[in-house]
NUMARLO-87041 format. One record per residue (C-alpha): y, z, x; residue number from 1; residue in one letter. Coordinates in steps of 0.02 Angstrom, whole numbers, plus 50000, padded with zeros to 5 digits. Layout:
<rs>
R,Y,Z,X,NUM,A
...
</rs>
This chain:
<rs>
R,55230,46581,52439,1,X
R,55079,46623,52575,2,X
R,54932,46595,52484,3,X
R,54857,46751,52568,4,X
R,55000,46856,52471,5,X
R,54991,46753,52312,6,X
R,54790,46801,52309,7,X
R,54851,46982,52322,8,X
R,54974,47002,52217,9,X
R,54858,46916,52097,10,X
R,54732,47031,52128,11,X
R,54846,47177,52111,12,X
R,54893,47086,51925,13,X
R,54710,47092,51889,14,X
R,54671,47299,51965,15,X
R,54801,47359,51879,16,X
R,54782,47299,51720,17,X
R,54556,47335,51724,18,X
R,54617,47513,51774,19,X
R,54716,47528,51629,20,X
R,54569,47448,51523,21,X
R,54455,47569,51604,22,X
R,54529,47737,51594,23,X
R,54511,47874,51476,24,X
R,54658,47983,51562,25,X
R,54844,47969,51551,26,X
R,54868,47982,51700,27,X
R,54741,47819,51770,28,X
R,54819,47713,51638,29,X
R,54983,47741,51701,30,X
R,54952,47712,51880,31,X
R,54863,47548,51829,32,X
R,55039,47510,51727,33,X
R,55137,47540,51879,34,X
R,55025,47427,52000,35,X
R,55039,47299,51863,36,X
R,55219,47309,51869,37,X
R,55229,47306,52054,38,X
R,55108,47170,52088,39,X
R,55247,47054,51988,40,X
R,55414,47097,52032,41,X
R,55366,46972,52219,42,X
R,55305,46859,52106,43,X
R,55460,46843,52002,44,X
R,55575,46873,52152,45,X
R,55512,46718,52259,46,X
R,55633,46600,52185,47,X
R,55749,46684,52299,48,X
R,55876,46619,52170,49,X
R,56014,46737,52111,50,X
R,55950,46733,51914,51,X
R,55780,46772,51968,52,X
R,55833,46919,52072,53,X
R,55948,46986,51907,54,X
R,55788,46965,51795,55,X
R,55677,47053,51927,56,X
R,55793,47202,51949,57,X
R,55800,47222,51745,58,X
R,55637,47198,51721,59,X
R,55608,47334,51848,60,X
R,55697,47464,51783,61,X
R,55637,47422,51599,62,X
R,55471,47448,51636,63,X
R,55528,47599,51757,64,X
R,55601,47686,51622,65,X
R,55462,47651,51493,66,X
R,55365,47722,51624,67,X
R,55433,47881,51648,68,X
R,55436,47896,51463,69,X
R,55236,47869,51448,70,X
R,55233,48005,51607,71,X
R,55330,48134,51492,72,X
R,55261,48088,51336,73,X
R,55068,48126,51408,74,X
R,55120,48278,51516,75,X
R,55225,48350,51352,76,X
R,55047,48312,51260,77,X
R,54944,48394,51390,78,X
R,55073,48539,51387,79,X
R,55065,48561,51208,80,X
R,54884,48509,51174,81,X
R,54782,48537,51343,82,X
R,54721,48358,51338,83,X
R,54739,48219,51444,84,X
R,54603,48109,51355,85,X
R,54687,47962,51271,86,X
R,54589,47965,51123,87,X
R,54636,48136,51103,88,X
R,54810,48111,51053,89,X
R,54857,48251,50895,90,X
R,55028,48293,50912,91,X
R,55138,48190,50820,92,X
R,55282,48206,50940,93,X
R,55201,48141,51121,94,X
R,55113,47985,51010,95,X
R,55277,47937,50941,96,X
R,55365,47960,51121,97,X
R,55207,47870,51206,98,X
R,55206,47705,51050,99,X
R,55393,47681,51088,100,X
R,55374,47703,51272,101,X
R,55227,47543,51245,102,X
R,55350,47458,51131,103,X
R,55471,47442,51263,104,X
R,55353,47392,51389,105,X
R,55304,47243,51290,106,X
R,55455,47202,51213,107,X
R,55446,47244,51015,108,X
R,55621,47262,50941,109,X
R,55719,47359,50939,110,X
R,55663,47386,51116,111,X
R,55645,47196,51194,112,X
R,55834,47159,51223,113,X
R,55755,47154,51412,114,X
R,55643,47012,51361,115,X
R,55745,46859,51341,116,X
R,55870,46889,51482,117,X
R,55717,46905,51589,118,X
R,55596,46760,51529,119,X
R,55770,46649,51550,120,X
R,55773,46691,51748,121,X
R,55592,46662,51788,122,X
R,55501,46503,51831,123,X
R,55378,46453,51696,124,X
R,55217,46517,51796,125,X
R,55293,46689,51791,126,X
R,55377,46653,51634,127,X
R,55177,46631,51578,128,X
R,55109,46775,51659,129,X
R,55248,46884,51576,130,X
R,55226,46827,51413,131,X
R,55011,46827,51386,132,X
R,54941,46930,51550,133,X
R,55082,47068,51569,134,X
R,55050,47128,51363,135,X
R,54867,47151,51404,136,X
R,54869,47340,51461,137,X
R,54998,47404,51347,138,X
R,54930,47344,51213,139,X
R,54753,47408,51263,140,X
R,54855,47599,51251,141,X
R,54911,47557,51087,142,X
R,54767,47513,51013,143,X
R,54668,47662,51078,144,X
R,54788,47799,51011,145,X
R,54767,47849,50819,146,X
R,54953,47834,50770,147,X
R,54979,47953,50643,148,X
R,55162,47889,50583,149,X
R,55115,47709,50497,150,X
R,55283,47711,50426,151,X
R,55356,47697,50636,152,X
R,55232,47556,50665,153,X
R,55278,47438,50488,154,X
R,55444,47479,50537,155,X
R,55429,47409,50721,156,X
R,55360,47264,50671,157,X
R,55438,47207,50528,158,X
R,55601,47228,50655,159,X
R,55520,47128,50779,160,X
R,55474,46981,50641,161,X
R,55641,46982,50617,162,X
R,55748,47003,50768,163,X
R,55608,46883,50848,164,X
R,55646,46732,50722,165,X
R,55822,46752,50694,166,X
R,55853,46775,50876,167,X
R,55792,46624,50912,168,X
R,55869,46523,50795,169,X
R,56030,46465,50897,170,X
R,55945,46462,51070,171,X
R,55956,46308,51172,172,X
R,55880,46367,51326,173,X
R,55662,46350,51290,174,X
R,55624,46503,51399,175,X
R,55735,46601,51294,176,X
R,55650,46522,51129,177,X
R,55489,46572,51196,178,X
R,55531,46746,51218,179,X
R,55577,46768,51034,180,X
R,55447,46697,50983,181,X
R,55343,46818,51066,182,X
R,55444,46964,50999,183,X
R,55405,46887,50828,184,X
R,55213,46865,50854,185,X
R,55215,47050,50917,186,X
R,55277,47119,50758,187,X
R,55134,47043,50675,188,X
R,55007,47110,50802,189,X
R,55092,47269,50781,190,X
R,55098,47284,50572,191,X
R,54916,47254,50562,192,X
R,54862,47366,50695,193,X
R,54823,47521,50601,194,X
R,54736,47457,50467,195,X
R,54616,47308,50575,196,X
R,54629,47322,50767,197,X
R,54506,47199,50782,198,X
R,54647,47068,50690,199,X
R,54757,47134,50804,200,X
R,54660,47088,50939,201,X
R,54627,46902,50835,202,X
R,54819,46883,50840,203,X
R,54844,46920,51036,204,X
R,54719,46801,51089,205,X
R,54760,46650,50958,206,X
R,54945,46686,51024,207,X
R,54894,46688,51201,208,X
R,54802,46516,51162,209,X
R,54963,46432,51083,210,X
R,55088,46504,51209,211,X
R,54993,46477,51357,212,X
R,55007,46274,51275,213,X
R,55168,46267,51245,214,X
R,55231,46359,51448,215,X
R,55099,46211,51522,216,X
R,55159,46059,51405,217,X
R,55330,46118,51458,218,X
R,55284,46145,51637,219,X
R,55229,45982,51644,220,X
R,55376,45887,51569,221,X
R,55502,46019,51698,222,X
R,55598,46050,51519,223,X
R,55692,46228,51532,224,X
R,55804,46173,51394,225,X
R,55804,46066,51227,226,X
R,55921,45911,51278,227,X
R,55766,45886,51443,228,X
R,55654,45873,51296,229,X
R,55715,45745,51224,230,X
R,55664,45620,51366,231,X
R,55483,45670,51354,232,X
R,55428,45539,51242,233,X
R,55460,45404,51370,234,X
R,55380,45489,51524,235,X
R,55215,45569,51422,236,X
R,55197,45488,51253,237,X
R,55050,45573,51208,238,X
R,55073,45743,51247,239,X
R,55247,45726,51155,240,X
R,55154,45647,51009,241,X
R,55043,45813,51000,242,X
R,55155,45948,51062,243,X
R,55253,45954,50880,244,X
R,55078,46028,50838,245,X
R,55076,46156,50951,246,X
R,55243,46198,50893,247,X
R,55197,46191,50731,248,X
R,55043,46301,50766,249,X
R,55155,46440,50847,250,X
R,55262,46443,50706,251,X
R,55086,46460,50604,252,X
R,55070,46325,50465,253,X
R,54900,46254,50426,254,X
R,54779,46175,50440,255,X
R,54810,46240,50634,256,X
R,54762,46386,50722,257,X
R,54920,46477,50731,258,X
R,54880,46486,50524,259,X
R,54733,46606,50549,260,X
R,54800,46788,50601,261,X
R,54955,46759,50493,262,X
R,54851,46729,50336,263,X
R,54706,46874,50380,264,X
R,54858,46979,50422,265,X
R,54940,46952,50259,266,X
R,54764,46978,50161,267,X
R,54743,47134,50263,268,X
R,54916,47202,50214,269,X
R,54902,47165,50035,270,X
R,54721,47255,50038,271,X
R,54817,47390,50085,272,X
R,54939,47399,49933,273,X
R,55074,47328,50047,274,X
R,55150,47194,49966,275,X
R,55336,47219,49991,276,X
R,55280,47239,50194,277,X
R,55180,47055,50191,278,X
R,55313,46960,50073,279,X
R,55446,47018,50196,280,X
R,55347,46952,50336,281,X
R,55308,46803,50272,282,X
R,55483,46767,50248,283,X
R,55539,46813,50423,284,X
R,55383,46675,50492,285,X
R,55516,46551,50399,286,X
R,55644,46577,50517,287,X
R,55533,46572,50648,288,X
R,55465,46405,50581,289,X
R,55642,46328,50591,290,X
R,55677,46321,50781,291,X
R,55504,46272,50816,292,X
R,55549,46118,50696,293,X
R,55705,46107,50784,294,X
R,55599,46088,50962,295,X
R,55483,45952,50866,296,X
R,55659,45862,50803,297,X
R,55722,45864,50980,298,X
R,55558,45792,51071,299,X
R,55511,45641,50920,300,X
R,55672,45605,50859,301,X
R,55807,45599,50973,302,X
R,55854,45516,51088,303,X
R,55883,45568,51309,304,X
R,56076,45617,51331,305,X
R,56129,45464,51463,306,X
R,56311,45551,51540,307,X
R,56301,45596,51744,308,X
R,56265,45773,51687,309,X
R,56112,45742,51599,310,X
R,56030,45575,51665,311,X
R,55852,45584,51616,312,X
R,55742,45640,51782,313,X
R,55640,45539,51883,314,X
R,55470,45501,51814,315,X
R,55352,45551,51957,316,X
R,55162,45584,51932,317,X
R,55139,45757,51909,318,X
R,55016,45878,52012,319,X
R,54982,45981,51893,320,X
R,54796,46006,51828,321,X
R,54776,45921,51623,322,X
R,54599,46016,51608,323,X
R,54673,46181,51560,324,X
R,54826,46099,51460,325,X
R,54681,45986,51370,326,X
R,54583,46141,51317,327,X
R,54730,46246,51247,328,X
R,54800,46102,51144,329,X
R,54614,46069,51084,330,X
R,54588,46257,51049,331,X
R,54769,46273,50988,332,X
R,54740,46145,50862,333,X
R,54570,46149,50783,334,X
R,54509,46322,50783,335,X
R,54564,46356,50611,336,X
R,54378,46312,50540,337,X
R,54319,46472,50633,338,X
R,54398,46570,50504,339,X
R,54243,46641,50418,340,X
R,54143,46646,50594,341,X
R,54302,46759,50639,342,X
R,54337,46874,50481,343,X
R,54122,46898,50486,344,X
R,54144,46967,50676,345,X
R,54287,47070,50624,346,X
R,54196,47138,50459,347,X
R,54048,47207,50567,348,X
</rs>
């Protein structure tokens, strides 16, 4: 792509989701939604391939009709409240049009059917901006409204736990696991967000650390399925020796980073006389945990398919920059120590 339109549509990426940061009205956020949306779609079409045009075209009328739905939902509130403000939000029927309407943007079940079919037909730079970038200004919305209807919100993401790990648990393809796995972290972002935004917001930056890891390690080894990971260890040993951590850290066992929002979520939720809510949760991070030890069996243990149709690749040097993959894997790793630094920020 021309770099000139690249820097653009970048740009546009960037002004629509500060507008949607910035704004107070219904009507600013959703026009910073839109150019979000619309700065993308060239960057997921360039492939010119005939997948990437499919996941464009459902990805556009997704968010479309999500869209509309925030439209209607903050006109109906503004018809039935006289406010546009969205911290203003009373009426229990435009919030719980406007929360699902935010749920299917990002992709919490049972809205994200979208999700997967779309991550599979992207590239893994789009794939990456889809997954972290894209869930910045919906989730901004949904932590700004005062949802009334906590039962709607446990209930979305305790679905999304689920549907996210078991979902992924007979996937092959790694864009595919990805996008599950996101689903799943979602539904812990989302339980937790009425009782401590600020651990939501913990949660959405640990899991854009760990998944913005695992897109570059798998960038870098051109892996878009599990068998291609399985010649890794000869062309990188030790970014194959270490990636089984980052796995590990997505799927959130200690003493790694990934650990941290699961536990303060579950201490948050049992604070809260929830304990039915955080068991089931914690059970539903199992299933999770099993395909990420399925992508850690694949890249240490196995060995490379050798038939014509999957001859390990050639092992060129790659282009791509380490600095960025070094810091994520470092910060993906070893931040669990800021635990009390973190849960003093969030008590203040």
């Amino acid at each position: 792509m021309n770099p000139y339109i690249l820097s653009i549509l970048l740009f546009g990426l960037g002004l629509g989701t500060m507008t949607t940061f910035a704004s107070s009205h219904w009507l600013l956020a959703w026009m910073g939604l839109e150019i979000n949306t619309l700065a993308i779609i060239p960057l997921m079409a360039q492939q010119h391939h005939p997948r990437a045009v499919e996941a464009t075209t459902k990805y556009f009328l997704t968010q479309a009709a999500a869209a509309a739905m925030l439209l209607f939902a903050s006109t109906t509130n503004a018809w039935l409240t006289g406010q546009w403000d969205i911290q203003q939000m009373t009426h229990p029927l435009p919030i719980t049009m406007i929360t699902l309407a935010l749920s299917l943007k990002v992709g919490l079940a049972p809205l994200h059917a979208w999700l997967p079919e779309v991550l599979q037909g992207l590239d893994l730079t789009t794939g990456l901006i889809l997954s972290t970038w894209q869930k910045l200004a919906p989730f901004s919305l949904l932590l700004q409204i005062q949802t009334s209807n906590s039962t709607m919100l446990i209930l979305l993401g305790l679905t999304s736990t689920l549907v996210g790990g078991w979902g992924g648990l007979n996937q092959t393809q790694l864009r595919k696991i990805l996008a599950y796995s996101s689903i799943a972290h979602l539904g812990w972002m989302i339980l937790v967000m009425q009782f401590s935004p600020s651990l939501t917001l913990l949660a959405l930056i640990t899991y854009f650390i760990m998944t913005f890891s695992a897109f570059l390690v798998f960038k870098l080894n051109k892996a878009t399925n599990i068998n291609t990971l399985a010649s890794s260890w000869a062309k990188m040993p030790a970014i194959t020796s270490l990636t089984p951590l980052i796995l590990l850290s997505l799927g959130g066992l200690p003493p790694l980073t990934g650990f941290l929002p699961k536990w303060l979520i579950l201490q948050e939720l049992t604070k809260q006389a929830l304990p039915l809510t955080a068991t089931l949760a914690a059970l539903t991070a199992l299933l999770s945990l099993y395909f990420y030890l399925r992508l850690c069996y694949a890249m240490t243990l196995t060995m490379s398919p050798n038939n014509l149709t999957g001859t390990a690749p050639w092992r060129l040097p790659s282009s791509q920059l380490t600095l960025p993959l070094a810091t994520s894997t470092t910060m993906t790793i070893f931040l669990l120590p800021l635990a009390p630094a973190a849960t003093a920020l969030m008590a203040i």
